[in-house]
C-alpha positions in Angstrom: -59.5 -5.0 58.0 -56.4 -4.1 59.8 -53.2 -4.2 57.6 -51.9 -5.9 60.2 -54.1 -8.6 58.9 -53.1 -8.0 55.3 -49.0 -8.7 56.2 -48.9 -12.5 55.9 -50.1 -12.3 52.8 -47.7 -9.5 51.3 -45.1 -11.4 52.8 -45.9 -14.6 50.9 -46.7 -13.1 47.6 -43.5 -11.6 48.1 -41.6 -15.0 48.2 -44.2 -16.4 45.1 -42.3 -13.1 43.3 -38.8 -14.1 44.3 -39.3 -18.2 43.3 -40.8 -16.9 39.9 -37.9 -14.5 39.4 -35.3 -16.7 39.7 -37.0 -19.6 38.0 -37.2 -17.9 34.8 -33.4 -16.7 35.5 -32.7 -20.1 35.3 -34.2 -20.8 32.3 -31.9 -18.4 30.8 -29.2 -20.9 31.2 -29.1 -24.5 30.7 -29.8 -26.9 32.9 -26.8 -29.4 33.7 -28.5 -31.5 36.4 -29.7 -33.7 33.8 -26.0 -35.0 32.7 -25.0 -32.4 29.9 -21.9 -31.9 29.8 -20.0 -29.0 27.5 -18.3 -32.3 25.3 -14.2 -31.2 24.8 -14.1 -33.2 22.0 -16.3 -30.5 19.7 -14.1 -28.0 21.9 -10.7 -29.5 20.5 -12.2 -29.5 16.9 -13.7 -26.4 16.8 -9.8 -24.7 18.2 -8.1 -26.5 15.4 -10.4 -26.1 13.0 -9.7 -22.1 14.2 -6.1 -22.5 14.2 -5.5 -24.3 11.2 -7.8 -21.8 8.7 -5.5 -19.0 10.6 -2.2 -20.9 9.4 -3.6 -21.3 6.1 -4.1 -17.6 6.0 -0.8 -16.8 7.5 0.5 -19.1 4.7 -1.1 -17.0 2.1 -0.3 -13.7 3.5 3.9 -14.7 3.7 3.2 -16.3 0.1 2.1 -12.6 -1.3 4.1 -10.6 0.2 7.2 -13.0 -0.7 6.1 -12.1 -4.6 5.6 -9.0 -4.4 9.2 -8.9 -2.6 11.0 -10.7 -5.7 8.7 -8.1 -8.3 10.3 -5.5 -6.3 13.7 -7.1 -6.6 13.2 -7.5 -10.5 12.1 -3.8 -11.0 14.7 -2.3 -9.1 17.3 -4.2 -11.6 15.6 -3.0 -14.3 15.1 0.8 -13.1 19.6 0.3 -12.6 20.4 -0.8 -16.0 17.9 2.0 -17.7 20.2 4.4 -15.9 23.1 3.0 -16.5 22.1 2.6 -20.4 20.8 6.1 -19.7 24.3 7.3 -18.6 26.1 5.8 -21.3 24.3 7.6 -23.8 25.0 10.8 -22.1 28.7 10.5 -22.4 28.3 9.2 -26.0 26.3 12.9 -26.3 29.0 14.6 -24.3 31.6 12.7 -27.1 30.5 13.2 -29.9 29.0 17.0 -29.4 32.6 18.0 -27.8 34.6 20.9 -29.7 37.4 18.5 -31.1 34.8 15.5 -32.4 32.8 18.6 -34.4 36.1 20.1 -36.0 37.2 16.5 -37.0 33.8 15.8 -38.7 33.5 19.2 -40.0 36.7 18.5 -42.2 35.7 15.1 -42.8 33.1 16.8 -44.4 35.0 18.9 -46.4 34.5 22.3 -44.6 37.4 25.0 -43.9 37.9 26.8 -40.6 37.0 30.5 -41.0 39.7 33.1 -41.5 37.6 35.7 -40.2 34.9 35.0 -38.7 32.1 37.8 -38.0 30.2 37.5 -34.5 26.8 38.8 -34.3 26.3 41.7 -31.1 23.3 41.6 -29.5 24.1 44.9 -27.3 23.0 47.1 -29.4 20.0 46.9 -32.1 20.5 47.0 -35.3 17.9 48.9 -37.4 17.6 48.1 -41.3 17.2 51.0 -43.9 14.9 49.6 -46.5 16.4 50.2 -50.0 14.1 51.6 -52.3 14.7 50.2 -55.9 13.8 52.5 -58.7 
């Protein structure tokens, strides 16, 4: 046999190939001759059904944040009036630990200023001689 003989053949076992190939291509997608129709109506649902859920959430998210915004608020308030407290003890330290205030409740307390009043060097050491007794 010739393969001359054999090219009719090849030929239409070729186009049996293609009509087969693109047969089960089709059947990949869905058929619409028969009157099916993508329906908006599930479309329209399915969108708001999407966009509603996503306001909810956005609803939720502005709803944290805007208590966590007031807690802020509150705790900075706080955090001012433990300084200023803070503050005014300080200066009721400073007040009552100044030089005048500790003469005035010295002598309240029935203490005398010092005549002469002995300061204590630390420049130079000082070095004890015990005293032997006996």
């Amino acid at each position: 046999m010739a393969m001359t003989a054999l090219a009719p053949a090849i030929t239409r076992s070729k186009e049996i190939f293609a009509e087969k190939t693109s047969q089960v291509a089709l059947k990949l997608v869905p058929d619409l001759s028969d009157g099916k129709q993508a329906d908006r109506k599930f479309f329209a649902i399915f969108v708001s059904v999407v966009g509603g859920i996503g306001l909810m959430l956005l609803l939720l998210i502005n709803t944290l944040l805007a208590q966590d915004a007031f807690e802020l608020t509150s705790l900075k308030l706080e955090a001012k009036l433990v300084s200023d407290e803070r503050e005014a003890i300080a200066r009721q330290i400073d007040k009552i630990s100044s030089p005048d205030a500790l003469a005035k409740s010295a002598t309240a307390l029935g203490m005398k200023p010092s005549e002469n009043p002995t300061f204590l060097s630390l420049d130079k050491p000082v070095i004890e001689v015990p005293v032997k007794n006996g």
